[in-house]
C-alpha positions in Angstrom: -16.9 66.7 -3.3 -13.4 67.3 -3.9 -12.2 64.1 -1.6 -15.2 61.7 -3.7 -14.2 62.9 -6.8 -10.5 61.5 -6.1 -11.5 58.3 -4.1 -13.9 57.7 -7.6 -10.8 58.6 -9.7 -8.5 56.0 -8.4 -11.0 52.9 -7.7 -11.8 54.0 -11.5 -8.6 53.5 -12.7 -8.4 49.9 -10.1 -10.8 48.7 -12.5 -13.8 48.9 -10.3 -16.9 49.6 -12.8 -18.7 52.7 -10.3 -21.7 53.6 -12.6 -23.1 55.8 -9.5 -22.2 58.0 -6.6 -25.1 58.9 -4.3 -23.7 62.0 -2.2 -26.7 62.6 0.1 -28.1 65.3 1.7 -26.0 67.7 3.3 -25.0 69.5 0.5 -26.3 73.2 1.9 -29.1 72.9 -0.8 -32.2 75.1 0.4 -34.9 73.1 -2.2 -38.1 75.0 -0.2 -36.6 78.7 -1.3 -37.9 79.3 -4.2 -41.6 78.4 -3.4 -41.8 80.6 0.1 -40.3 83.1 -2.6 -43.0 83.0 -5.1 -46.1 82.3 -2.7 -44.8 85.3 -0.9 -45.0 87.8 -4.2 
């Protein structure tokens, strides 16, 4: 995130108008958790 957030930064300040940055997947985000969690109590 560090290395996007720089690469927005400067084509930002070239004047190029970025309203969005789509990141992905990848991101080590486990979205299925908290269900097993709560189905499991």
């Amino acid at each position: 995130m560090g290395e996007a957030s720089r690469v927005y930064a400067e084509l930002n300040k070239l004047g190029a108008n970025i309203t969005t940055v789509d990141v992905g997947g990848g991101l080590a985000v486990d979205y299925e958790a908290p269900v097993v969690r709560a189905a499991a109590q």
